[in-house]
C-alpha positions in Angstrom: 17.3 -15.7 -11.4 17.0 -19.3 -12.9 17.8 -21.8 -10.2 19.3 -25.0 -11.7 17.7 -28.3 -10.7 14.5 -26.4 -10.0 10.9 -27.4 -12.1 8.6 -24.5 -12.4 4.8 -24.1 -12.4 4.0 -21.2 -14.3 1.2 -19.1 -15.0 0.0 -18.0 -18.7 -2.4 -15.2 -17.7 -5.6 -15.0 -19.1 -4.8 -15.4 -23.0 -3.6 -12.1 -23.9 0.3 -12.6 -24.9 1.3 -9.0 -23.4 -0.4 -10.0 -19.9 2.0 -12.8 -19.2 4.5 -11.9 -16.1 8.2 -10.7 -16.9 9.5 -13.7 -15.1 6.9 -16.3 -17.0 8.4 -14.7 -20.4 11.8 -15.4 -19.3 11.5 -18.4 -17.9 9.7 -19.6 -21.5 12.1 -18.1 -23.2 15.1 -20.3 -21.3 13.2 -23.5 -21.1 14.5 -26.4 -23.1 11.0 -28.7 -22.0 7.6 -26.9 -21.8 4.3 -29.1 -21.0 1.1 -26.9 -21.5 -2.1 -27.1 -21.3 -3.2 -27.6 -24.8 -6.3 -26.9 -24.4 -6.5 -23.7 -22.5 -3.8 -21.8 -23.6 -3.4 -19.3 -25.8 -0.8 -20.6 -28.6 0.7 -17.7 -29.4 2.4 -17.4 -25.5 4.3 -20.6 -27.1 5.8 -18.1 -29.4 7.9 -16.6 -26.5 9.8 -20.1 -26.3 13.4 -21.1 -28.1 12.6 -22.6 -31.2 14.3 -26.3 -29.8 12.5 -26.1 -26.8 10.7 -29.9 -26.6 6.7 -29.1 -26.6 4.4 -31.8 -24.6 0.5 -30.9 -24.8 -0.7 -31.9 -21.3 -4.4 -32.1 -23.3 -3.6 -35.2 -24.4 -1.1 -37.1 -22.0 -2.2 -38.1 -18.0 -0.7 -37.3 -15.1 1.8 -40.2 -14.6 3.5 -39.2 -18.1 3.4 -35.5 -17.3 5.4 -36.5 -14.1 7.9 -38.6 -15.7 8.4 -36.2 -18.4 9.2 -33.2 -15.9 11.1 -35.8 -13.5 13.2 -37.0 -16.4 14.3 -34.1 -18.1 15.3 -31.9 -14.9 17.5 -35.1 -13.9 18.9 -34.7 -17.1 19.8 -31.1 -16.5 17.4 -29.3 -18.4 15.2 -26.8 -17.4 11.4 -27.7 -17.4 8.7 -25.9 -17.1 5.0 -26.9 -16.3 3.3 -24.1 -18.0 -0.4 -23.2 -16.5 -3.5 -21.1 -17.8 -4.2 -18.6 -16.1 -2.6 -19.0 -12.5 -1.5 -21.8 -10.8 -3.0 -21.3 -8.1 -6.8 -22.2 -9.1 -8.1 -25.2 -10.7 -4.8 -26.7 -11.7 -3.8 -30.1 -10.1 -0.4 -28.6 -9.5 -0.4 -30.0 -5.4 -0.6 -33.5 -6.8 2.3 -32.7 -9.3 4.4 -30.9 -6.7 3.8 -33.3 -3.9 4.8 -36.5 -6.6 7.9 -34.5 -7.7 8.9 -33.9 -4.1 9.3 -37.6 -3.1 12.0 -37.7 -5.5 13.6 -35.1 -4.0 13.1 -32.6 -6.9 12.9 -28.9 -6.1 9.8 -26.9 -7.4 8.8 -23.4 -7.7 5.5 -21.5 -8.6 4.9 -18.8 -10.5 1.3 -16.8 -10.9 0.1 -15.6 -13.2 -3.5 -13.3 -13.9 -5.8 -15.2 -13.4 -9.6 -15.4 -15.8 -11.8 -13.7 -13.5 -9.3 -10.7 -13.5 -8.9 -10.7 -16.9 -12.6 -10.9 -17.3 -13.4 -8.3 -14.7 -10.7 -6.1 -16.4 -12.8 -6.2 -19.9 -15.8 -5.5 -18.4 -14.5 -2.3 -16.4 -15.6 -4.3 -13.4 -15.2 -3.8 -9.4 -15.6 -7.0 -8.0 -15.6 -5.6 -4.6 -17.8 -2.4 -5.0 -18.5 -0.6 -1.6 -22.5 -0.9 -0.3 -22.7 -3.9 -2.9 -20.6 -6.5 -1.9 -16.9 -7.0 0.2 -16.6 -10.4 -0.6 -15.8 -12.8 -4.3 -16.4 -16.4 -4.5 -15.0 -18.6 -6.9 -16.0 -22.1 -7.6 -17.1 -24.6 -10.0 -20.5 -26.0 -10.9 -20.8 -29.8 -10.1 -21.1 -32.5 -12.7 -18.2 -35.3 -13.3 -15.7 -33.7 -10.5 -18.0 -33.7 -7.1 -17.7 -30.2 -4.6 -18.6 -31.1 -0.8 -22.0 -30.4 0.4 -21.2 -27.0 2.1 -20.4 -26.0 -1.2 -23.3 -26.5 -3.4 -24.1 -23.4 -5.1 -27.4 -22.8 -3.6 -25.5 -22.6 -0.2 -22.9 -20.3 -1.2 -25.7 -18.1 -3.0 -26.8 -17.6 0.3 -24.3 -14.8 0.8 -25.3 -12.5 -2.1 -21.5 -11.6 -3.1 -19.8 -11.3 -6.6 -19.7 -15.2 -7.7 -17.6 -16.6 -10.4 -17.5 -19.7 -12.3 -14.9 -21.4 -14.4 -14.8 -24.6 -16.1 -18.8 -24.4 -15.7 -20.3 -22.4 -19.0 -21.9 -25.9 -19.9 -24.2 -26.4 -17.1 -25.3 -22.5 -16.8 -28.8 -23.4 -16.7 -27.9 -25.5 -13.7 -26.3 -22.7 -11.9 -29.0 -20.0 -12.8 -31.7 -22.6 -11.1 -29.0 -23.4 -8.4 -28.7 -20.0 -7.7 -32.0 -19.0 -7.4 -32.4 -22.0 -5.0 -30.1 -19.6 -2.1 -33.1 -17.1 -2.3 -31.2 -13.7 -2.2 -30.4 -13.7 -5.8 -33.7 -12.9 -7.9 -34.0 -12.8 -11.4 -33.0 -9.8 -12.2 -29.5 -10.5 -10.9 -27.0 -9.4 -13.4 -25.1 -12.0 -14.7 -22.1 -11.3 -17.4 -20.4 -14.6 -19.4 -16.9 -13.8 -21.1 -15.5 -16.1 -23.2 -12.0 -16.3 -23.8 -11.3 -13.1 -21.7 -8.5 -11.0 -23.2 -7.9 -13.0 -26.5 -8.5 -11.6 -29.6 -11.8 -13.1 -30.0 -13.5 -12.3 -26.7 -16.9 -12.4 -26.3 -19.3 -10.9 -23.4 -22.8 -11.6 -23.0 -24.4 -9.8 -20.6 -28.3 -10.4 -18.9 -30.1 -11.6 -16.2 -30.5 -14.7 -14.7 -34.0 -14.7 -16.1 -32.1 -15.1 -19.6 -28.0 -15.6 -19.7 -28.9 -19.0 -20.1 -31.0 -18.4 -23.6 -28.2 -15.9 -24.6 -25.5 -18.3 -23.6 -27.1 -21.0 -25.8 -28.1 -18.6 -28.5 -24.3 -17.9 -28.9 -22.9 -21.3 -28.6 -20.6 -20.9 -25.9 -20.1 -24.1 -24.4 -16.5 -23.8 -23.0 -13.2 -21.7 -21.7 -15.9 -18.7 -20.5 -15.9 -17.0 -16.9 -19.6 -16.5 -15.4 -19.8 -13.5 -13.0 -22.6 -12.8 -11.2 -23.7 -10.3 -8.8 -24.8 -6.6 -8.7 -21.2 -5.2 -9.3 -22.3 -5.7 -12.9 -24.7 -3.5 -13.3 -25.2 -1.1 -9.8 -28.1 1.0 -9.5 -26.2 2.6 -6.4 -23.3 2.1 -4.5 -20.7 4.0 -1.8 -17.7 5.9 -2.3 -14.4 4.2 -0.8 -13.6 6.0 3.0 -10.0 5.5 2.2 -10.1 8.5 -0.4 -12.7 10.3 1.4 -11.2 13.8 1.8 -13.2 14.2 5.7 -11.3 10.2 6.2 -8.1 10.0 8.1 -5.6 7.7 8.2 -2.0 6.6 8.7 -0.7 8.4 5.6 -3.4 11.3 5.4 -5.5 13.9 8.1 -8.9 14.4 6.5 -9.2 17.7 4.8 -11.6 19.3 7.1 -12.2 22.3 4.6 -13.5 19.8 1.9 -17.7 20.3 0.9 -17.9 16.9 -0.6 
């Protein structure tokens, strides 16, 4: 259900328009004010919205006008949406927005969407948790114009060996590959995969080392809206089967099949 008086932050999915939620699609379809993220977004998700719905490309205005514009119009009555890449939930700005919104008293709602390293991982077949490799995913950012603390510097979350991944960072790969390497459990030969616009119709993976992604990278002019992924889940010479499914594994919804060779 719609509530009235309510702005919602909504997320777009990777790019694909069939991998949007049911309750994004509806909410499009119903909103009379949509401010996007112009840059980012797939334009064919715009599509799903009623043709005198009022379009604002966030790309191009700041954050005070974005404000106003959702303040405004859901005083007026009408139902806005701020409509996210991917998910709201990562890399978006959306606490600022919702915490503005909430001194005047205005009601807000999130919705997620699939996020890029899913849709990536999805393209690639990928288990970004893969049993004997890694339990663990981290997701960051490399550093340039927006700072990241000291504890998070990529050569100290390196340190852990798991399944990295990086948005908004395809421009400084040859930083991260020398970053990286800097932790001193990654080597070389670490499998690294790059996808650029994961789940659109012209996706791209590169796939290599981190002895040469950068080359390829460059070779292939990617420069923006690409997911890095790094780690051994890419390409595993060996890894374990899941206990869960084991049939000699019991648990709360299964006794282990004690007759089973495997």
């Amino acid at each position: 259900m719609i509530e009235p008086n309510t702005i919602y932050f909504v997320g777009s999915g990777p790019g694909d328009p069939e991998l949007i939620t049911l309750r994004a699609k509806k909410l499009l379809e119903n909103a009379d004010v949509i401010v996007y993220s112009g840059s980012l977004l797939n334009p064919k998700l715009l599509e799903y919205a009623k043709k005198d719905a009022v379009l604002h490309d966030a790309a191009l205005i700041d954050r005070n006008k974005i404000y106003e514009i959702l303040r405004d119009s859901t005083k007026q009555g009408k139902l806005a949406i701020r409509f996210h890449d991917g998910d709201p939930a990562l890399f978006s700005t959306i606490r600022e927005q919702i915490d503005k919104l909430d001194t005047d008293g205005l009601r807000c709602k999130v919705v997620p969407g699939i996020t890029a390293i899913l849709g990536a991982a999805s393209s690639l077949n990928l288990e970004l948790t893969l049993p004997g490799i890694t339990q663990t995913l981290i997701i960051t950012r490399a550093e340039l114009r927006t700072p990241v603390p000291d504890r998070e510097r990529i050569s100290n979350l390196a340190t852990h060996g798991a399944t990295m991944a990086f948005y908004l960072s395809v421009h400084l790969i040859r930083n991260i590959v020398d970053e990286l390497l800097r932790g001193g459990v990654y080597q070389t030969s670490t499998p690294v995969a790059v996808i650029y616009r994961a789940t659109w119709d012209d996706e791209k993976i590169i796939v290599g080392t981190l002895d040469n992604i950068a080359e390829k990278v460059n070779e292939a002019k990617i420069t923006k809206t690409a997911i890095i992924i790094v780690g051994n889940v890419i390409n595993p010479s060996s890894y374990e089967f899941s206990k869960v499914y084991d049939p000699q594994f019991t648990h709360g919804y299964r006794k282990a099949n004690t007759d089973s060779s495997e």
